[in-house]
C-alpha positions, -999 to +999 in steps of 0.1 A: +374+232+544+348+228+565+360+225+606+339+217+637+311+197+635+298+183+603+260+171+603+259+152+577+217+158+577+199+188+589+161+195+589+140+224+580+138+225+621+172+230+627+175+259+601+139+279+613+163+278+648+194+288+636+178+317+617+157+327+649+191+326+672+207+350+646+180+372+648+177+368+612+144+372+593+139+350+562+144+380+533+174+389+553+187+348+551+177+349+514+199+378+503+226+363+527+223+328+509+214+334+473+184+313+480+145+328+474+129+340+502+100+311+493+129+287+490+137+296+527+101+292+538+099+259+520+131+243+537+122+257+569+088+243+568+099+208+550+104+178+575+125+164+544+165+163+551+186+191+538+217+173+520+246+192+533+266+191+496+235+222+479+233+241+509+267+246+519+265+290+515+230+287+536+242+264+561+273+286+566+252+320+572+230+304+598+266+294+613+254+258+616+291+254+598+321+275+590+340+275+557+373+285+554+389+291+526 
């Protein structure tokens, strides 16, 4: 369940801030996530649209939403 806020799109923007706010470095995201650190890069530096649905776990360490179970 996912509570709060849902964005329904979310750029490469929004994450590169989130992950600066958590004083999180990329590697550090990527081992959080699952995702490669050059995945990371590549959605951070992407003005395409995240779709919420595949990045749930990444979206959820950056605390743009919470999960709970």
């Amino acid at each position: 369940m996912i509570r709060g806020k849902v964005w329904t799109m979310i750029t490469g923007k929004d994450l590169k801030e989130a992950r600066q706010r958590k004083r999180l470095s990329q590697e550090e995201v990527a081992e959080l996530s699952g995702y490669s650190v050059r995945q990371i890069s590549r959605l951070e530096n992407d003005n395409n649209i995240v779709q919420l649905q595949r990045n749930m776990k990444l979206l959820s360490c950056l605390d743009l939403i919470k999960i709970e179970e």
